[in-house]
C-alpha positions in Angstrom: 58.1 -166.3 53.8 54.6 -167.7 54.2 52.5 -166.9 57.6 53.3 -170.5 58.9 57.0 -170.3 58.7 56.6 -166.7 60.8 55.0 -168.1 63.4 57.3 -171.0 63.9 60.2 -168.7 63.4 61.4 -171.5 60.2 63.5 -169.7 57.6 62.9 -171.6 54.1 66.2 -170.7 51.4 66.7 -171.7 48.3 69.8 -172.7 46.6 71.0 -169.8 44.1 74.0 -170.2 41.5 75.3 -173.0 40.1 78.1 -175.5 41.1 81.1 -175.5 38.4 80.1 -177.0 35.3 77.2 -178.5 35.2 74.2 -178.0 32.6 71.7 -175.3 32.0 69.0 -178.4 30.5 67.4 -175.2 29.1 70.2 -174.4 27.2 71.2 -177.9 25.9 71.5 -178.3 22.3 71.0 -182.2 22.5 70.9 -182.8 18.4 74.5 -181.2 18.3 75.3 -183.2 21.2 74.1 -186.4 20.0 75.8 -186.0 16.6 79.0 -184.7 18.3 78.5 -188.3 20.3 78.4 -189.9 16.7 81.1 -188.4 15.0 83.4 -189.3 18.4 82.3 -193.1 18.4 83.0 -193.3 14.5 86.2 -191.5 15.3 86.7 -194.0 17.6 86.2 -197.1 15.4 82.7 -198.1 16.2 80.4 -199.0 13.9 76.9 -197.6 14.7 75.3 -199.3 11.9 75.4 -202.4 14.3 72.1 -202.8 16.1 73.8 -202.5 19.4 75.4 -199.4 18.8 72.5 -197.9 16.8 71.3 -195.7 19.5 74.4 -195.2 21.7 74.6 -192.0 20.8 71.6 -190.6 21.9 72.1 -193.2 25.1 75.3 -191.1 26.1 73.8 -187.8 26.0 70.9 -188.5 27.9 73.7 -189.8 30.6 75.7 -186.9 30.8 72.4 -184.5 30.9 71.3 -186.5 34.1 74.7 -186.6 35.9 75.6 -183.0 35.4 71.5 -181.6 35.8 71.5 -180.5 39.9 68.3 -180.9 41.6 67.5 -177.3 43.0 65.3 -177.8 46.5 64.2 -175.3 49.4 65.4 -175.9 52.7 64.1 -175.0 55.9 65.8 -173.6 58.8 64.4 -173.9 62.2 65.4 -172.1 65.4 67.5 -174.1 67.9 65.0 -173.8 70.3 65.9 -176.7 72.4 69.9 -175.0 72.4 71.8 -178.2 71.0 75.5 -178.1 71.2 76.7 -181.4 70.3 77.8 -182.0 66.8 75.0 -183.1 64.0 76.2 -186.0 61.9 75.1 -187.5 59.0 77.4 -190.3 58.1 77.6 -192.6 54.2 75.9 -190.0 52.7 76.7 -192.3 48.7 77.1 -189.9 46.3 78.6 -190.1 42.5 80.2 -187.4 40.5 82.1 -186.8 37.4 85.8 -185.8 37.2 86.2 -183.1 34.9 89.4 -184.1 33.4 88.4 -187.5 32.1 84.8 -187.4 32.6 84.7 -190.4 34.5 82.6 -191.3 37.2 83.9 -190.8 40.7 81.9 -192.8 43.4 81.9 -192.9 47.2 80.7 -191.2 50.6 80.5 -188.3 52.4 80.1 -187.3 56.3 79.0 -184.1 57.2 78.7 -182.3 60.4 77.7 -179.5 61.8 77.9 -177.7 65.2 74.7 -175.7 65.7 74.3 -172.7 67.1 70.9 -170.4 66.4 69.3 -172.3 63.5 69.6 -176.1 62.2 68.2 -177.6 59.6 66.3 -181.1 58.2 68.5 -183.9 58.3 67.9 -185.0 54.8 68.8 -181.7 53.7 72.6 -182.5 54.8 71.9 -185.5 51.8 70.4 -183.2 49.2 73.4 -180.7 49.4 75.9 -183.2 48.7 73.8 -184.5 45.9 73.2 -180.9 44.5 76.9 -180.4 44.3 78.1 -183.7 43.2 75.7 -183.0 40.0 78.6 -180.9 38.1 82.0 -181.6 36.4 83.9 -182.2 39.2 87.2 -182.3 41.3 86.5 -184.3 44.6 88.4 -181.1 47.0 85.8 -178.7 45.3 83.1 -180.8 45.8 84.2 -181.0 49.6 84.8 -177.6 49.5 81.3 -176.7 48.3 79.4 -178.7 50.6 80.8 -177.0 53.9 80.8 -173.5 52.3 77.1 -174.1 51.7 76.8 -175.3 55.6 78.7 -172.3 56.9 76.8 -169.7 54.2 73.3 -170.9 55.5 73.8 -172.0 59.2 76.5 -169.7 60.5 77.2 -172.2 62.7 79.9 -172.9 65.4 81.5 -175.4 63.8 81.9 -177.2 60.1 83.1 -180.8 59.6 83.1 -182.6 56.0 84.8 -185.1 55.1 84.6 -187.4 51.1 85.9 -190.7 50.8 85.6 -191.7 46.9 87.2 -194.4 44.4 87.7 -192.6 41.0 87.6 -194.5 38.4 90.4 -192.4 36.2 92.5 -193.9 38.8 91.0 -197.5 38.8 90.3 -198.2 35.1 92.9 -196.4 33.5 96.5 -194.9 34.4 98.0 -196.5 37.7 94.8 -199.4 37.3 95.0 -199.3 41.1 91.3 -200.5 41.7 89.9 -199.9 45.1 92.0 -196.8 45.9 90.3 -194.3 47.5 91.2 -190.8 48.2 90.0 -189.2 51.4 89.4 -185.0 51.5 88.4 -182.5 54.4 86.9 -179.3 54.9 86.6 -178.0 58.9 85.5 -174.6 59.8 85.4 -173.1 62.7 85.3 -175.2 66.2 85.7 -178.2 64.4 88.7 -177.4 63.4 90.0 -175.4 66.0 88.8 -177.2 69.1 91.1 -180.1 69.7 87.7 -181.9 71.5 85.4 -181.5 69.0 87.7 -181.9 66.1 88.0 -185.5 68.1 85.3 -185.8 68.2 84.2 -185.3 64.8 86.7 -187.5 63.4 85.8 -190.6 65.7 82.2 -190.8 64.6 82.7 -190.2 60.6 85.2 -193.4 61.3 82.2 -195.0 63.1 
């Protein structure tokens, strides 16, 4: 911890581990990739000797690196000197993930609250977690689950509120074709779960 964040009594952490499933770019063999890509779209019917298709291969890998590569950040803590106890909310936070069983895109928004109680943290942090998580072959009640478990890990605060709200494209483009579904998941911990007020509470502002 640097000499600034001492005196201000800050606490900078960084995200360790991995979520499930996503991609070490280190340990990427993109040539097998992109000829695994190939041998799939020929497989498939597709003729990549058509200018249009020439390339797709390499176009597909490139995608999948980015969407399952998380973004690693620090994070500062900062004493609650001014003693808030009202929930924090960040509300919309737009996020994409994969699903893991069809490895199709699954698209929406999260809200995610907090009730402090020694430490909070940057606002835009709240963002960058959901982001960091959502990077990985997903489920959407993982993902849920991985955000607050983050916020309850880091904060140890009094409460934990998160909720995802996501169309899923397996469910919208194939299957049931049921397009503008969406599925809704929860995580509470703590007061916001067990406080009939501030679980209330919670759940009126993430409706806005």
């Amino acid at each position: 911890m640097s000499d600034a964040s001492r005196s201000n009594g800050s606490h900078e952490f960084r995200l360790e581990g991995s979520p499930t499933q996503v991609l070490d770019p280190s340990h990427v063999d993109r040539a097998r990739a992109v000829a695994a890509a190939a041998d799939l779209l020929d497989a498939l019917g597709a003729d990549l000797e058509r200018g249009s298709l020439s390339d797709t291969p390499e176009r597909m890998v490139d995608s999948y690196i980015e969407q399952l590569t998380p973004q690693p950040f620090r994070a500062t803590t900062f004493p609650n000197d001014g003693d808030y106890d009202e929930l924090v909310v960040a509300r919309e936070i737009q996020f994409h993930s994969l699903c893991e069983h069809h490895l199709l895109p699954f698209v929406g928004v999260a809200h995610v609250a907090y009730l402090p109680d020694e430490r909070i943290v940057g606002l835009s942090k709240l963002a960058r977690v959901v982001e960091y998580y959502a990077r990985a072959l997903q489920v959407q009640e993982r993902l849920t689950t991985q955000i607050a478990d983050w916020l309850e890990r880091e904060l140890q605060p009094r409460g934990v509120g998160v909720v995802l709200e996501a169309e899923h494209m397996c469910m919208t483009l194939r299957g049931v074709q049921k397009p503008g579904t969406k599925t809704v998941t929860s995580a509470l911990h703590g007061l916001v779960r067990d406080d009939p007020r501030t679980r209330q509470e919670f759940l009126t502002l993430t409706r806005g």
